[in-house]
N, C-alpha and C positions, 0 to 999 in steps of 0.2 A: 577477347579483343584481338587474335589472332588476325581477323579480317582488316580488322581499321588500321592496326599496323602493317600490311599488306599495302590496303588502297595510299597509305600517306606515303609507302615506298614508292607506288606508282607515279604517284602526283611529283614526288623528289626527283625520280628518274626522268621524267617529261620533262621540268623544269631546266635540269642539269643540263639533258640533249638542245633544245631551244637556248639556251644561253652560250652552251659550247659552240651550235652551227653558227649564232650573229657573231658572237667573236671570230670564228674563222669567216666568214662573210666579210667584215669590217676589215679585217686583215688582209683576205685577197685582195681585195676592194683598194685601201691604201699602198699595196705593193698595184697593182693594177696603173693608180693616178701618179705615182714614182716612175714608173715604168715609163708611161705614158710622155711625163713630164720630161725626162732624162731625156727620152729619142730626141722629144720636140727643141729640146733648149742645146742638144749635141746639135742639128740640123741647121738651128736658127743661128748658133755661133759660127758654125761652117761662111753662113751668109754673111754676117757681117764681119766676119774678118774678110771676106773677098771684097766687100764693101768699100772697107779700110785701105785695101792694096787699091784699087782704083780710083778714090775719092779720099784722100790723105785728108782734106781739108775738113770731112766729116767728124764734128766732134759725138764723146760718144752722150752728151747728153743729148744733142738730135735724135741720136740711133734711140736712146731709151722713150724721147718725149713719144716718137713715133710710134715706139712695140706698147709704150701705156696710153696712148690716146683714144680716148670714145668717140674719137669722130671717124664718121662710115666715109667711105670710098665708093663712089658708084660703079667707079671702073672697074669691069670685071674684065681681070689681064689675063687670067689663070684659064679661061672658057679656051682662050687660042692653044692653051695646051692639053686640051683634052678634059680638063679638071671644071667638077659643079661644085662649086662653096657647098652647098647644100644638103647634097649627095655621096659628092667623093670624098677622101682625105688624101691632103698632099701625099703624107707619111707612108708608104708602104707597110715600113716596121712596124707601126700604130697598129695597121687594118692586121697583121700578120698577130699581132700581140692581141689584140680585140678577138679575135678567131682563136688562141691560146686562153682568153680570160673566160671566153662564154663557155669552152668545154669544160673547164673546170668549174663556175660557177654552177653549170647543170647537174655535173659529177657530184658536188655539194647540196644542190636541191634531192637529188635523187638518192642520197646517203641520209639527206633529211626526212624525207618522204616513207624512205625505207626504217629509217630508225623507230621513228612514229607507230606508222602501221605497225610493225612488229611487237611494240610497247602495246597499243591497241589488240594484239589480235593470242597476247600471252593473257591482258589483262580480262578477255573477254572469254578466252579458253576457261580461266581458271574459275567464272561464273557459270559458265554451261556445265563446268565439272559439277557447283555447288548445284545448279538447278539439276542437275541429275542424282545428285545426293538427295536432293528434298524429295523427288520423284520416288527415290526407292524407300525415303522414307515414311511418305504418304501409302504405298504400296504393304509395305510392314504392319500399317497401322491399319489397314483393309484387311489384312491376316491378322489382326489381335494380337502382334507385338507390340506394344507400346513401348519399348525402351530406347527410347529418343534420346540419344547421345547433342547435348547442347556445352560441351565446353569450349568450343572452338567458336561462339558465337560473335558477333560483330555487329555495328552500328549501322551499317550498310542497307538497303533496301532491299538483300533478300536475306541480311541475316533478321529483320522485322517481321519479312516473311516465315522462316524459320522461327521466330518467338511467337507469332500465332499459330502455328502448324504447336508449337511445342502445348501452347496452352489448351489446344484445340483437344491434346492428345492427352496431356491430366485430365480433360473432362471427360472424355469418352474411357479412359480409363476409371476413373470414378465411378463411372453410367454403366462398366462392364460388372465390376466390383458390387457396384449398388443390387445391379440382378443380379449376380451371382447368388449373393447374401439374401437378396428376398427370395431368391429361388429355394436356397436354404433352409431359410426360414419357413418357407413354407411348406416345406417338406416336412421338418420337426413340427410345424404345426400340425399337418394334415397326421404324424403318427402320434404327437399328443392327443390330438382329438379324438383318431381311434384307439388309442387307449382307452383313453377316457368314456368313452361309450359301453366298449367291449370290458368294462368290469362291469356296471351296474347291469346291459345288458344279457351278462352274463349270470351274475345276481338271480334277478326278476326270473329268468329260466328256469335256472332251479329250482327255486322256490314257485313257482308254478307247477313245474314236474312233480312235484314232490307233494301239490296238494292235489293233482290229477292221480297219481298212483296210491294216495293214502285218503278215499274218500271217509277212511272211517278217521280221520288224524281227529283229535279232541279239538274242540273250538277255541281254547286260546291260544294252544300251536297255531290255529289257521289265522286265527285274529292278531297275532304275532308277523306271519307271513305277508299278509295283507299291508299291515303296516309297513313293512321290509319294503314291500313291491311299491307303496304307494311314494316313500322316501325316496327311494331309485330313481321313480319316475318322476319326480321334483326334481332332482339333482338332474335327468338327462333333458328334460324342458328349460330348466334356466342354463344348461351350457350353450342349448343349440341356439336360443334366445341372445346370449353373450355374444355367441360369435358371429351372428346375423347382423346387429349392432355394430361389432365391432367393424367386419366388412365395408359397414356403410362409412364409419370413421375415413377408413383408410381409403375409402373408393372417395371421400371428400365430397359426401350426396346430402350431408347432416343441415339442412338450414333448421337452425333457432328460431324461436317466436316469443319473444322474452318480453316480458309485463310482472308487474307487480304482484306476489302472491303473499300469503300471508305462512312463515316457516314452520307453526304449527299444522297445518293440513299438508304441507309435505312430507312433513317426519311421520303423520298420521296415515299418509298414504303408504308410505315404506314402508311402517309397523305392520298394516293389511296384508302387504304382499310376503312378511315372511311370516304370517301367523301360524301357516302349516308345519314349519319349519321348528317357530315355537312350541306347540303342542306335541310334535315330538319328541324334543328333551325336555319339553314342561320349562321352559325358558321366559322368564319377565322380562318385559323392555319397559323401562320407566323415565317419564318423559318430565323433565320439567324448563319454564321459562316463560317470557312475558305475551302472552296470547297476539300481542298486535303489532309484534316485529316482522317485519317483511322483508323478501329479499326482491328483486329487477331477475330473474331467469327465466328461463322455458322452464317450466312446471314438469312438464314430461319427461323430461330429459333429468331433470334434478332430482326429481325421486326414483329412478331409474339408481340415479350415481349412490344415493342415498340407500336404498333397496340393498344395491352389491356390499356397502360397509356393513349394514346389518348383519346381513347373510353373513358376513367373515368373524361378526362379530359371535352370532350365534354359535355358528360350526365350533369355534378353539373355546366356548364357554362348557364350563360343564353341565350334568343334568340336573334342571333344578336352579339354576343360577341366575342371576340376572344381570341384564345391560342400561347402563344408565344412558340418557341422552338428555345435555343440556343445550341449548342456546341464548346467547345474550348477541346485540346490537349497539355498536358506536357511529362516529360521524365517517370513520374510516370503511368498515366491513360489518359485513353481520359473519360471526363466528357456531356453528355446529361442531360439538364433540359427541364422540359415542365411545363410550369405555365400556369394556368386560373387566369381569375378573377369572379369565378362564386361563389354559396354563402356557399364556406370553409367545414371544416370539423371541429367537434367539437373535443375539446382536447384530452377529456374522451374516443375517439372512434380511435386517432391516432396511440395506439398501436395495434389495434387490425385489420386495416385493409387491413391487408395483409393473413389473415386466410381466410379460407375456407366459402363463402355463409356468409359472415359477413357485414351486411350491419348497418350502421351508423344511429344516429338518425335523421344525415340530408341527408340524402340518394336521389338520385334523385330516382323516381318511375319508371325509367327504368332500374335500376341496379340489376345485379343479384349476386353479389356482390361472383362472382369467378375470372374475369379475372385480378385483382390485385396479388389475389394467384399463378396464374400461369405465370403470365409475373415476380413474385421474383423466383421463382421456374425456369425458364429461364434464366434468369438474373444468377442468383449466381453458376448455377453449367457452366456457360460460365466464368470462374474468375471474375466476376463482384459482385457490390451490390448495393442496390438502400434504397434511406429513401425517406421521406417525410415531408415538411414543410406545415401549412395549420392554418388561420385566419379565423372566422365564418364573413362572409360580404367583406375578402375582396381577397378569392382566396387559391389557393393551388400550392407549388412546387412539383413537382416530379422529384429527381437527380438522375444518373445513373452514375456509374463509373465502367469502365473496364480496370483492371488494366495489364500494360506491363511484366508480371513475374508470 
């Protein structure tokens, strides 16, 4: 408030000078018509005392009716001496003291004049100082300092200025931060990912090399390998798929085509697409619930989301194990769970894994720890939402709810 206590001293100090110059104005002014007065009534007494010596008989109430009478004289006696009613003054001293009041009234305009402009021209300095602050502060924030010092701000019109400039500058501060962070971010992405390639990759190499240099290997080593290779090759098709997907999320290119489907042939879609996955660890998915509940979603997109819980579900299940999948349907939402009993998810890692390439500390070692991100990220921009329940030894829920509204 440094400014507005400033401009209210300005306004005080104008005030103060304009009322100090009328009172000396008023003052000269009144010594001025004193002045004036004195000569005239010193002059006029000169007269009627000569009056008196020559005309005794003269009382002085004549003398007064005459000096107070409103009635004009046409005789103009004063022209024979030189003298215009009009133009001249009798009084010397008057015209002498007139020529003493006007220099000094001017001396006082011109003290006035000056006092002003100078209030004016301190008050207008110290704006040009501030518009030369915002200038270099604009200048700063062209060089990516954003440390905009605002404690000196004020109510004034360019401290307004200055509060957009400042707002101006958290946002582009933000916007610098935001990329910084995706920039980041995508950096940890781009070396998760080649991680993540460059083991299975790596994998599938070997175990090619290895049946190219042992043509004689026994056939359930090779039939073993094959398997190996064909897993790998599962896992680097649904990351590259993940994050194709994902892209589009974040590039904001995803439109919906959402109609009524019926949630038994989605779950039955998901079950197809991880059957391979299945037959790997010889994993059951077991489905139960009312054939003719329906949900309002894009179909594509929903078994998609549905598909990545599975897959998560499989990976942390053991060999041999199986995964329950129910749903039921009220007036509110239609609700899908899909539980394992494989070996949980620690507490410490519950909040966090639905982030991006976040893998737990009990992580299965096939996990690439994106398709949880992207089956929420499907999930909730379809009205829905999904959490997670999960015991170390004795399983995990995964609930989904898409709500009617």
């Amino acid at each position: 408030m440094k400014n507005k206590i400033e401009l209210k001293k300005i306004l005080l100090i104008s005030i103060v000078i304009i009322v100090s110059f009328l009172l000396l104005f008023a003052i000269v002014h009144q010594i001025q018509y004193q002045t004036y007065t004195k000569q005239f009534n010193e002059k006029l007494n000169s007269i009627i005392v000569k009056l008196q010596e020559k005309y005794p008989n003269l009382t002085p109430n004549e003398i007064m009716k005459v000096l107070n009478d409103d009635e004009k004289v046409e005789a103009d006696l004063l022209r024979q001496y030189g003298i215009d009613l009009k133009q001249d003054a009798i009084l010397l001293k008057n015209d002498e003291a007139f020529q003493r009041f006007l220099v000094l009234d001017l001396i006082l305009l011109g003290c006035f004049s000056i006092s002003l402009f100078t209030l004016f021209m301190v008050y207008h300095r110290k704006k040009d100082k501030k518009l030369v602050e915002i200038t270099n502060y604009i200048e700063q924030i062209n060089q990516g300092n954003y440390s905009l010092d605002i404690d000196d701000n004020t109510e004034d019109e360019l401290s307004i200025l200055k509060n957009e400039i400042y707002k101006t500058t958290i946002m582009l501060k933000e916007v610098a931060e935001n990329a910084r962070n995706q920039e980041l971010s995508l950096k940890n992405s781009l070396e998760d990912i080649s991680h993540q390639l460059k083991t299975p990759l790596t994998s599938i190499m070997i175990m090619l090399d290895n049946m190219i240099d042992n043509p004689e290997m026994d056939k359930q080593t090779r039939e073993e390998f094959i398997k190996d290779c064909k897993k790998e090759i599962t896992n680097i098709h649904f990351l590259v798929q993940a994050l194709l997907k994902l892209s589009k999320f974040d590039a904001n290119t995803i439109q919906y085509h959402n109609q009524t489907v019926l949630v038994k042939e989605l779950i039955q879609d998901a079950k197809n697409k991880v059957s391979v996955l299945c037959d790997l660890k010889n994993v059951d998915i077991q489905v139960e619930g009312n054939d003719v509940d329906t949900i309002y979603c894009d179909d594509k997109w929903q078994v998609e989301a549905i598909t990545n819980l599975l897959k998560n579900a499989v990976e942390y299940s053991e060999n041999a194990g199986k995964i329950e999948v129910s749903y039921v349907q009220n007036k509110l939402y239609t609700q899908i769970q899909i539980r394992d009993y494989g070996k949980g998810i620690d507490s410490s890692d519950l909040p966090y894994i639905f982030e991006r390439f976040y893998k737990g500390s009990n992580s299965s070692k096939d996990s690439v720890g994106i398709g949880l991100a992207l089956a929420k990220s499907i999930i909730e921009k379809n009205n829905g939402s999904v959490f997670v329940e999960s015991k170390l030894g004795e399983g995990t829920t995964f609930t989904i709810q898409y709500f009617k509204f």
